[in-house]
C-alpha positions in Angstrom: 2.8 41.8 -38.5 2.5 38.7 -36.9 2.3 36.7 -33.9 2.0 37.7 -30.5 2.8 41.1 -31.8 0.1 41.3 -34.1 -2.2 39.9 -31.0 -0.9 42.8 -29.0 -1.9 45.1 -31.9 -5.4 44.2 -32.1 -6.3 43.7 -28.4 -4.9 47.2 -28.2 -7.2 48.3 -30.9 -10.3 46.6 -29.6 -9.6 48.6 -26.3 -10.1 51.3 -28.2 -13.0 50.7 -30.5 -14.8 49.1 -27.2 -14.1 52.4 -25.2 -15.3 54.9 -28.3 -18.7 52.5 -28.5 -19.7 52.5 -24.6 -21.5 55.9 -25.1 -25.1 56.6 -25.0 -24.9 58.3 -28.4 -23.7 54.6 -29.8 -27.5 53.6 -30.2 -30.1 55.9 -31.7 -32.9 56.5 -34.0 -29.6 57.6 -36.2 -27.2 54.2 -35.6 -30.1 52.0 -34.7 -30.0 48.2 -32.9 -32.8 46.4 -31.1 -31.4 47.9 -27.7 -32.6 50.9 -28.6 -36.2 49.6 -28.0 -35.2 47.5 -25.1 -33.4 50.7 -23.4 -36.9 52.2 -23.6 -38.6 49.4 -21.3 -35.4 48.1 -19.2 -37.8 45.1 -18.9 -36.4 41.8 -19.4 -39.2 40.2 -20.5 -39.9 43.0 -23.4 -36.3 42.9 -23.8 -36.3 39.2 -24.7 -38.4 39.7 -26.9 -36.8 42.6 -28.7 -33.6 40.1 -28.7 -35.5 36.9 -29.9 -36.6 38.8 -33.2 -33.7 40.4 -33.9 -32.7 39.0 -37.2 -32.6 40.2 -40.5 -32.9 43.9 -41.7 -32.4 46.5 -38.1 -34.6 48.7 -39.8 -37.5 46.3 -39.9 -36.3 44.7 -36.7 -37.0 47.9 -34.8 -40.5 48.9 -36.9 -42.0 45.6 -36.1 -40.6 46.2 -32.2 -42.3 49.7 -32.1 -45.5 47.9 -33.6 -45.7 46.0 -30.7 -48.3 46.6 -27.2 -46.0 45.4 -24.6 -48.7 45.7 -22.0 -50.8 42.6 -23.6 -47.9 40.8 -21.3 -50.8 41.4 -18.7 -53.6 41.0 -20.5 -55.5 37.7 -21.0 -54.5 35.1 -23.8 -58.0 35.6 -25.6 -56.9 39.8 -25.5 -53.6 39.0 -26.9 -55.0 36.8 -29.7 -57.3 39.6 -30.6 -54.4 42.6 -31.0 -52.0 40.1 -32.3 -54.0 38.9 -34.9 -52.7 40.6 -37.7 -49.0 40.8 -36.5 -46.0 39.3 -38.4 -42.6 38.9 -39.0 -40.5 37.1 -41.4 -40.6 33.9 -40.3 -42.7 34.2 -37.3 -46.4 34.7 -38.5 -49.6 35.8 -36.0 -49.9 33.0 -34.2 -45.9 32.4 -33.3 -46.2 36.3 -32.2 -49.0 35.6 -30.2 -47.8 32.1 -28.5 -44.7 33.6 -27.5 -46.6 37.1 -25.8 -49.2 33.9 -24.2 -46.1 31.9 -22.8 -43.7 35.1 -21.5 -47.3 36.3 -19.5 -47.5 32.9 -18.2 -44.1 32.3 -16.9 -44.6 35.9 -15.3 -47.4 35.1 -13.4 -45.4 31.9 -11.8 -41.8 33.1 -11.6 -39.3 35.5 -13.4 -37.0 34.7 -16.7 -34.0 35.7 -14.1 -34.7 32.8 -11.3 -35.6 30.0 -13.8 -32.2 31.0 -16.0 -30.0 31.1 -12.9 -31.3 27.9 -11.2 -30.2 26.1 -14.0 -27.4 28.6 -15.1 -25.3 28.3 -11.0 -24.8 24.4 -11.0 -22.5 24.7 -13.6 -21.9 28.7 -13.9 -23.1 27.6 -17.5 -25.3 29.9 -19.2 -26.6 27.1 -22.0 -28.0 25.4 -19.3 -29.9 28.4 -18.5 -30.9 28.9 -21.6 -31.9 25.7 -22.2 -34.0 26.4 -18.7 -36.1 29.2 -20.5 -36.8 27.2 -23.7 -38.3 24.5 -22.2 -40.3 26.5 -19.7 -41.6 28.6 -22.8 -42.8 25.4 -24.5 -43.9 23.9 -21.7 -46.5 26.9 -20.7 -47.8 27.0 -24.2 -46.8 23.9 -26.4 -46.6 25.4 -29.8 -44.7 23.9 -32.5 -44.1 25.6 -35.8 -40.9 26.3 -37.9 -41.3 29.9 -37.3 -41.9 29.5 -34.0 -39.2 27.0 -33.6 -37.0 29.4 -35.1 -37.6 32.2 -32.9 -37.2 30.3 -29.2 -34.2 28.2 -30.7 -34.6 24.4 -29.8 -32.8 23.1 -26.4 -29.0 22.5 -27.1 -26.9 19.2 -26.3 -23.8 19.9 -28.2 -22.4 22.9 -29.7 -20.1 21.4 -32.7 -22.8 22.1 -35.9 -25.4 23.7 -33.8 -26.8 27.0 -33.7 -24.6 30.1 -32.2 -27.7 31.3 -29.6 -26.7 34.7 -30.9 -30.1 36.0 -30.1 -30.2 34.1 -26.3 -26.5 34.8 -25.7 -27.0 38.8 -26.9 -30.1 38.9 -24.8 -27.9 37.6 -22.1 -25.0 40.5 -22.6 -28.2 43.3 -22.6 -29.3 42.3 -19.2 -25.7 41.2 -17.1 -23.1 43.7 -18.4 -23.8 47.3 -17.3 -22.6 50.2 -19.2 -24.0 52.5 -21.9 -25.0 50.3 -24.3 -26.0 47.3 -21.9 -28.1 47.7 -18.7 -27.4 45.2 -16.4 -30.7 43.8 -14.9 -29.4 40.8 -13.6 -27.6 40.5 -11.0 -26.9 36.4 -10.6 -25.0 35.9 -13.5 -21.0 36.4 -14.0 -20.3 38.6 -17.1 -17.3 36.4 -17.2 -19.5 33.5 -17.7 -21.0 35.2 -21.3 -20.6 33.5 -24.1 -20.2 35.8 -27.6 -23.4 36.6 -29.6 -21.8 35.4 -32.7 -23.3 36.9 -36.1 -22.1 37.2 -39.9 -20.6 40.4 -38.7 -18.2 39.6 -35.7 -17.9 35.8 -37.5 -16.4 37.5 -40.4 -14.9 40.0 -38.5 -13.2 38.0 -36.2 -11.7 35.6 -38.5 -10.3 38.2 -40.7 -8.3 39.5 -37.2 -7.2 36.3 -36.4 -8.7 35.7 -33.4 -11.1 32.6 -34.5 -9.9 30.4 -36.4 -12.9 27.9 -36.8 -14.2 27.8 -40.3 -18.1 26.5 -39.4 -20.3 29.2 -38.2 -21.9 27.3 -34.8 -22.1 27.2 -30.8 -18.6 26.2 -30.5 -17.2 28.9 -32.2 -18.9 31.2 -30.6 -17.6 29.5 -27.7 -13.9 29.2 -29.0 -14.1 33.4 -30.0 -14.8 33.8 -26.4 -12.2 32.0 -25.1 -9.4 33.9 -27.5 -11.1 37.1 -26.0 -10.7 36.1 -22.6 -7.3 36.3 -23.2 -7.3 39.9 -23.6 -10.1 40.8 -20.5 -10.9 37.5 -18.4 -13.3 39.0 -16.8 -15.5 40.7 -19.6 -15.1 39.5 -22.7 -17.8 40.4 -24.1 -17.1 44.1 -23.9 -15.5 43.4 -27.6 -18.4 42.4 -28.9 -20.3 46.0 -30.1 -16.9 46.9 -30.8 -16.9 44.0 -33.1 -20.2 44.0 -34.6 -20.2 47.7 -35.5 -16.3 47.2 -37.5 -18.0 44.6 -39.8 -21.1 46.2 -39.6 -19.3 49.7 -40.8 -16.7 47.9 -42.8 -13.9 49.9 -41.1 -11.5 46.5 -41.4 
């Protein structure tokens, strides 16, 4: 099969996969994801946070989530230190747990992660500006530079050939405009149109495999480029493929 046959083929299939996934069994203590912590809270603060460590193992992801007192957010910085202190993950250790808690309280107290993304966000309609908003209010409220650290915000992004694909930002961004039963739609400033793909291993591999990405380097732009090839089939929700996409490599039904 090939061509614009083929294309018709899987869009039709990805209709399907997306429809069978947008139900509230799709997420559980059973088929587990990070949103299944978030869904708890339908905060977007906690849910940033639940987004921003979500690498590695999904098992260990969601222990370490469930470890966490997300009502230090509005306790003082000398409380936080204290209940923090023996908190890690992976990369992050205590005191990148505990600077990231310090800074989210802080930005809370001023404004909201909503109005300082869409400030930046509706110049352009782009969301890396208003991502690149939160990181450098995040740093700015409490300077702390680490690799771990550094790792977990991501560092402010000027081009997106060879840099890093957001996935964490840009899934973080899907869990709070799209509304279904998977995503709960918190925001209400932002154009689901305007989404860009949270691209990991999974839906990298996956993608290329279907045809629909044909980029060889794992970055930003081919996040971006996947997009666009799935704006072909919904212009104005692509990212409604993306559990769909995720779970096929993550099941390995391809």
């Amino acid at each position: 099969m090939k061509g614009k046959n083929s294309i018709i083929y899987i869009k039709k299939r990805l209709d399907e996969e997306a429809k069978k996934r947008d139900k509230a069994g799709e997420v559980s203590v059973d088929r587990l994801d990070p949103i299944l912590v978030a869904h708890r809270y339908k905060d977007p603060t906690i849910s940033l946070i639940c987004a921003l460590f979500a690498y590695g193992n999904v098992t260990q992801i969601v222990k370490f989530l469930d470890s966490l007192d997300f009502s230090l957010l509005q306790k003082s910085d000398d409380e936080i230190r204290e209940a923090l202190k023996n908190h890690y993950y992976r990369f992050q250790k205590s005191e990148d747990v505990v600077a990231l808690f310090i800074s989210l309280k802080r930005l809370n107290e001023i404004t909201t992660l909503e109005e300082v993304f869409t400030k930046a966000y509706s110049t352009n309609s782009d969301v890396i500006d208003g991502i690149n908003a939160l990181i450098e209010m995040l740093i700015s409220l409490y300077p702390h530079n680490s690799q771990g650290y550094n790792f977990l915000t991501s560092k402010v992004t000027t081009k997106t050939k060879g840099s890093g694909a957001l996935k964490r930002w840009m899934m973080f961004l899907r869990w709070m405009v799209r509304e279904d039963n998977i995503d709960m739609g918190l925001w209400s400033g932002v154009d689901k149109k305007d989404l860009i793909m949270p691209l990991d291993t999974h839906t990298f591999n996956v993608s290329k495999r279907l045809g629909l990405l044909q980029r060889k380097t794992y970055d930003l732009q081919a996040a971006i480029e996947l997009t666009q090839m799935l704006k072909t089939f919904d212009a104005d929700d692509p990212l409604k493929y993306d559990f769909a996409l995720y779970r096929i490599g993550q099941e390995k039904i391809l």
